[in-house]
N, C-alpha and C positions, 0 to 999 in steps of 0.2 A: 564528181569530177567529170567532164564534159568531154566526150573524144569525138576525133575528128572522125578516124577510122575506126575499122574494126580492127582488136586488139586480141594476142592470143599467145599464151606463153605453158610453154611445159610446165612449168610450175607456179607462177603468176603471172598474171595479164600486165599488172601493172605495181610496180612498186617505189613506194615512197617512206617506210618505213626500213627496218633493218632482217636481213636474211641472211642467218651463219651457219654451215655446216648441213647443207641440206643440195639433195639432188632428183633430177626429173630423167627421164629415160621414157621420154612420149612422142611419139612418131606426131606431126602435126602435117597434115594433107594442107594443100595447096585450099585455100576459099577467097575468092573473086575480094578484089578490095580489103583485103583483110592483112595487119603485122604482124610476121611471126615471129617468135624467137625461140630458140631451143631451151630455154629456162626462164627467161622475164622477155614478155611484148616491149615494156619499157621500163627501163630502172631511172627510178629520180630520185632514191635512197643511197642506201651500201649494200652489196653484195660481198661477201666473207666466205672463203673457202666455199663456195659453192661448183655446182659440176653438173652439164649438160652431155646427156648421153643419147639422146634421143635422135629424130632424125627430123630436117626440115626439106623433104623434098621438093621440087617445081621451082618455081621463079618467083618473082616477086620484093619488095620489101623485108627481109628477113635475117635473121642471123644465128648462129652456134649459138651462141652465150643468150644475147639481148639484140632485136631487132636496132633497139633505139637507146641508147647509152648517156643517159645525161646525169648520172648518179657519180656514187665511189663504187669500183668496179676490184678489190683487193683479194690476189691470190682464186683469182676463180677462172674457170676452165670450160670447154667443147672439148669432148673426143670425138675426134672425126674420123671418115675412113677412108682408104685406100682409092678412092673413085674422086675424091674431091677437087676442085680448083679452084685455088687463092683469091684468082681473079673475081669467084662468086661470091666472097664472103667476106663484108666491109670491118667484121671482127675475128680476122684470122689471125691476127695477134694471141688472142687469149686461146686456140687450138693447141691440142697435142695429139699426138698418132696415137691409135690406139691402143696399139704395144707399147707405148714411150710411158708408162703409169709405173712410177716410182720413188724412191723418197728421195731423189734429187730435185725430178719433174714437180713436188710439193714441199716443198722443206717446212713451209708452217703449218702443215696437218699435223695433226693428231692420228698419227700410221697406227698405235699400239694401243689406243682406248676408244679412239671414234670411229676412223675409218678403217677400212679395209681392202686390199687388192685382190683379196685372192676369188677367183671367179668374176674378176672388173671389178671397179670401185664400186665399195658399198659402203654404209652403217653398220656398225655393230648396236644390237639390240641396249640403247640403255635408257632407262623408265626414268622421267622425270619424279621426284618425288613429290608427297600432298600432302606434310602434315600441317596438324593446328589447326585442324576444323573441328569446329561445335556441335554439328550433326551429320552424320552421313546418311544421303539417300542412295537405297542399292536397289541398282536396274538389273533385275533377272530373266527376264525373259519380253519378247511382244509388248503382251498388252502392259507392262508396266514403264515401257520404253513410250510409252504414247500416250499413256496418261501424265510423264512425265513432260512431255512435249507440250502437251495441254495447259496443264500448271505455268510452265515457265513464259509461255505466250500467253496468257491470262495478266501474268504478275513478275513484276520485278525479282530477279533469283535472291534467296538471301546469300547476302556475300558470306556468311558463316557456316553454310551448307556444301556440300561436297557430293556433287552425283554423281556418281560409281557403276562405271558397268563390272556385271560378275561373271557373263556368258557371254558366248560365239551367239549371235542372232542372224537368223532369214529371215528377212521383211515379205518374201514369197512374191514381190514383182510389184509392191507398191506403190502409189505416187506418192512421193514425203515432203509434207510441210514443214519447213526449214523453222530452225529454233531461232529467235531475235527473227523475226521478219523483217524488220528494216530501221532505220534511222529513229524513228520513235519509241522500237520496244527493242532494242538492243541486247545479244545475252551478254549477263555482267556479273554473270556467278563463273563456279567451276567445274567441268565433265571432267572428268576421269575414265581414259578407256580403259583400263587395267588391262591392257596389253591385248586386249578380247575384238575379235571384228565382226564388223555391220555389215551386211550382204544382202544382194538381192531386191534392191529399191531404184526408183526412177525418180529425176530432179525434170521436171518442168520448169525452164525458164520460162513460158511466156505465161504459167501462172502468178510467177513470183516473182517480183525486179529484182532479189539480192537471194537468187537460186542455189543453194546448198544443204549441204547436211544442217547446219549453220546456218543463218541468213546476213544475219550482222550481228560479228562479236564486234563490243564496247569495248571500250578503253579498260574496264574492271575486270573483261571475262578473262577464262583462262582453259584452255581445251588440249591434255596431252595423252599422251599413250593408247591414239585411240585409229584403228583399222576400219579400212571403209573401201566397200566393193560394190560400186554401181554403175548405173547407165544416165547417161545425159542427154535432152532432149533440148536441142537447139532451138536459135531464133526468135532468142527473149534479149533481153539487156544486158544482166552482168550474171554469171554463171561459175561454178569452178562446186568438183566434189565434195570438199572440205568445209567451206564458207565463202558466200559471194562478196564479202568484205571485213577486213581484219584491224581493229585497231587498238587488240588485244595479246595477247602471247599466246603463242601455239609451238607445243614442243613434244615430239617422238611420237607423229604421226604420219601413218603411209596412207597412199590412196591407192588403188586400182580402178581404172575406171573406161568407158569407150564412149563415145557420143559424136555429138553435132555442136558446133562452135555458135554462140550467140554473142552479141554485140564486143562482150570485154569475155574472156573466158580465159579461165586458168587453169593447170593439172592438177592443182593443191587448192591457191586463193586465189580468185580472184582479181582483188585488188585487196593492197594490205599495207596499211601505214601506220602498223603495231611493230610485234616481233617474233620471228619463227624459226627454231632450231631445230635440228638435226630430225629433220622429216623430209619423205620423199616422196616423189608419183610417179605411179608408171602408167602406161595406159595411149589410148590411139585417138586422137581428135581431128573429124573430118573424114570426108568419104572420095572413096573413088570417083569420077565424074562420070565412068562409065563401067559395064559388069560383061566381059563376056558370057554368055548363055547358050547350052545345046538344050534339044529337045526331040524327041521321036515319034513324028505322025501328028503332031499337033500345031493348031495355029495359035501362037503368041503373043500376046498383044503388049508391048512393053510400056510403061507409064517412067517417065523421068524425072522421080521425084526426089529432093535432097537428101534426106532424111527418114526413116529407111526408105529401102526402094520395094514398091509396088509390082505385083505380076499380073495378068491377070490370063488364064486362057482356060477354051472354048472345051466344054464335055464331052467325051464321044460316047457317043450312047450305043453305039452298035459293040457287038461281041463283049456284051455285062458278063461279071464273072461272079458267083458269090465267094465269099472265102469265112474262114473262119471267125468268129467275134470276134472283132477289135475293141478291147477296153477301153473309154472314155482315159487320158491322160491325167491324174490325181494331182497334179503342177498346175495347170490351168486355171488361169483368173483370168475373169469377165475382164474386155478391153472398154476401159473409161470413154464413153461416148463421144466426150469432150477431144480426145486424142485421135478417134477413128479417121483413118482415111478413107476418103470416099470417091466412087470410080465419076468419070464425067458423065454429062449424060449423053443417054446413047451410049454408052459405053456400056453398060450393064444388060446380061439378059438371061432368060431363066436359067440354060446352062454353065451361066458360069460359074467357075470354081478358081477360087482365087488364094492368094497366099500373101503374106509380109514378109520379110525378115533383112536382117542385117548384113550388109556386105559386104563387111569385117568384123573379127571380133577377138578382142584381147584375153589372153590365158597368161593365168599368175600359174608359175611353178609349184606354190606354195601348195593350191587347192585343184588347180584344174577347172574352176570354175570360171564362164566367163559368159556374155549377154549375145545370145542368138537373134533377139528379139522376135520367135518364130510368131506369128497372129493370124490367124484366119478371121476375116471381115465377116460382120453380122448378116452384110447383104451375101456373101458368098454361096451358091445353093450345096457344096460338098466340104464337109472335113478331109482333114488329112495326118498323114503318120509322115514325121519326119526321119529319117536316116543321115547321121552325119559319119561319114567315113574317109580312112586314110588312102588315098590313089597309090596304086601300084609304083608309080613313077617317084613320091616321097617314101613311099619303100626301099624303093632301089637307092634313093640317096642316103638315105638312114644307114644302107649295107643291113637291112633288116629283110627276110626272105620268107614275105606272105604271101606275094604271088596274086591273090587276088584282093578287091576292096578288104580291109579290115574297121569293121564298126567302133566307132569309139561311142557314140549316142544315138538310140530311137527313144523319139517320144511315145507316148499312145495316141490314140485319137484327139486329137483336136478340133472343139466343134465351133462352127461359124459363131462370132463372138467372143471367142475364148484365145488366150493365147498364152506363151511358155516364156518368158524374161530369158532366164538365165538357164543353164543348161550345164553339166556336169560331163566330162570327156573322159573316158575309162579307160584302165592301162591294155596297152598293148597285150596279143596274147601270148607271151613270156614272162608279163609282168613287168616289163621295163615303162617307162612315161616317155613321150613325146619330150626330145630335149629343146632347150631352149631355141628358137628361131622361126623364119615363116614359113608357113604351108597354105598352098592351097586343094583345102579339102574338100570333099564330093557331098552336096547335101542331095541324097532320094526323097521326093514327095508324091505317094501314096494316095489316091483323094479316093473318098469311100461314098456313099449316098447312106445318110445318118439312118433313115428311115427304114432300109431293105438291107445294109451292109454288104451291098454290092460295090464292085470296084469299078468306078464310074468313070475312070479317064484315065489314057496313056500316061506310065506311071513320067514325070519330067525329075530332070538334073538340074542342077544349078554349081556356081561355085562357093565357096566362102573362104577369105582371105581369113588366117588365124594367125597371131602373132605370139608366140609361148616365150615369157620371157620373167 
């Protein structure tokens, strides 16, 4: 399917098929040239009880529900909020206030077995079922998840077969080759996520045209009950967590996910001219266009790059300090060569010490888990120890009385080459979690000299935008 623009929806980029009982809650940043919409870029299908919760800040092309509306559009919703005006939003028809969620405001949900109000509209937890299969393949852990990947891109799935996952999986920050890579090898069996989630993997779009967990489900596949937490890495073609195109059934799946918007991109699918029930996404698409930044006694050299954003500044070598051993971080995988960013020239020189990372990043209530993308470049000449912590200032909003920083994550050492995906954010010290909403919290980076484990540079701050929800 041929787009003019760039396309981008909380939950599908584009739809031509049918979507009932499914909802996005994906904040979608402003990208140059780009449709947004709070749940479909463009519907050329039916949309069915569906519900946009997310946000589409900036200007542009865009809308609550659907950017571009040339489908059936029945019983589906935007919650909007208290800051907004009509006059912005060419589907303010389908809005409802955010407090205004009740069984008059939906009289054709399903309030007592599908949906839910209480804590905002949601899903209640219900499994698709999978009987009358001839063989079950059961995915337990890793390496049997990738050998299963192997088989099904190798070979046609047998439709009498049934792959089962039986375990929560960390992929540990990998890059993942999408199952059905594309229109020729289609997946046209059945996954089964048995309720179990995928975590901690990275989709390359511009290795893959049809970027997903997924690449392209067939008209025969069939992929339900199945959780998925990762990072998306823009600036390929068609993209989305789930599957880059659908023209299959997909039913009682969630995504979590953060990234960079590429050509057609979705919160869920992509593009899908199958059918997809009572599944959600949540998650942050697009970045800031700018980060403010402090630093103390050091010179900064800022690079302006999409997708993460680059640092990179100058070593001071005067008043070195030793300190205690700092352990290598046991999380760190080698940064795929092919991905690296690399400084201009002239830009690089023996003391630099340099850093990556994300500048934003989305937290599921469920896990605390969410994509820092912290990296230290191979040409960097120092490691560094990350610190991510709560500011006194989202203390005081909290009505929680720390007083000073409170650490929610340090990495260990991270050595040039090496970098941390995904990052785990620990309870307050009372034991309560970070509730639902945005913070921006203090990351410390530490840069150490690998060699002498001396502390080679003014320790710098930075921000990071978190979104707990």
């Amino acid at each position: 399917m041929a787009l003019q623009k760039k396309l981008a929806g909380g939950f599908a980029a584009l739809n031509s098929g049918r979507i009932a009982d499914c909802y996005s809650k994906v904040i979608l940043r402003t990208v140059a040239g780009m449709v947004r919409g709070g749940f479909c870029g463009e519907n050329r299908g039916t949309l069915e009880r569906c519900a946009a919760q997310g946000r589409v800040p900036g200007k542009g092309e865009k809308g609550g529900l659907c950017a571009r509306q040339n489908g059936r559009c029945r019983q589906s919703i935007w919650v909007r909020t208290e800051d907004l005006e009509e006059a912005d939003w060419q589907d303010w028809s389908y809005s409802v206030d955010g407090g205004g969620i009740w069984e008059e405001t939906l009289p054709e949900w399903d309030l007592k077995e599908c949906w839910h109000t209480e804590g905002g509209l949601g899903l209640y937890d219900r499994p698709a079922s999978c009987d009358g299969f001839q063989r079950i393949v059961p995915i337990r852990n890793r390496k049997e998840l990738l050998e299963c990947v192997q088989q099904l891109n190798g070979a046609p799935a047998d439709p009498g077969t049934l792959y089962r996952l039986e375990a929560d999986l960390d992929l540990g920050g990998m890059a993942w080759t999408p199952i059905g890579l594309d229109a020729n090898t289609p997946f046209e069996g059945c996954f089964d996520g048995g309720g179990h989630l995928i975590r901690n993997f990275v989709l390359n779009s511009r290795r893959h045209p049809y970027a997903g967990f997924f690449g392209w489900i067939g008209a025969g596949g069939t992929v339900q009950n199945l959780a998925l937490d990762c990072v998306l890495l823009g600036g390929g073609s068609i993209a989305a967590p789930l599957c880059g195109n659908n023209e299959g059934t997909i039913s009682n799946c969630t995504v979590s996910f953060h990234g960079a918007p590429s050509r057609c991109t979705g919160g869920l699918a992509a593009q899908n001219s199958g059918i997809i029930t009572h599944s959600a996404a949540v998650g942050t698409l697009g970045r800031k266009a700018l980060i403010p930044w402090w630093a103390a006694a050091l010179l900064l050299l800022l690079l302006c790059i999409p997708a993460p954003l680059y640092f990179s500044l100058t070593a001071q070598a005067a008043a070195q300090e030793v300190f205690a051993p700092v352990i290598l971080d046991p999380n760190a995988k080698p940064i795929d060569p092919e991905t690296e960013l690399t400084p201009e020239p002239g830009q690089q020189t023996d003391t630099s010490a340099s850093f990556i990372m994300n500048a934003e990043m989305y937290v599921s209530t469920e896990n605390y888990v969410g994509s820092a993308g912290l990296r230290c470049p191979s040409w960097s000449s120092r490691g560094f120890v990350a610190t991510v912590r709560l500011t006194p200032e989202d203390q005081a909003r909290l009505g929680y009385d720390g007083g000073d920083f409170v650490t929610l994550y340090q990495s260990g050492l991270i050595a040039p080459g090496y970098g941390v995906d995904v990052i785990t954010l620990a309870p307050l010290p009372d034991g309560s979690r970070l509730p639902a909403g945005t913070y921006e919290l203090s990351v410390l980076l530490e840069f150490y000299d690998m060699e002498t484990n001396e502390k080679s540079a003014v320790n710098t701050e930075v921000p990071l935008e978190v979104t707990v929800g």
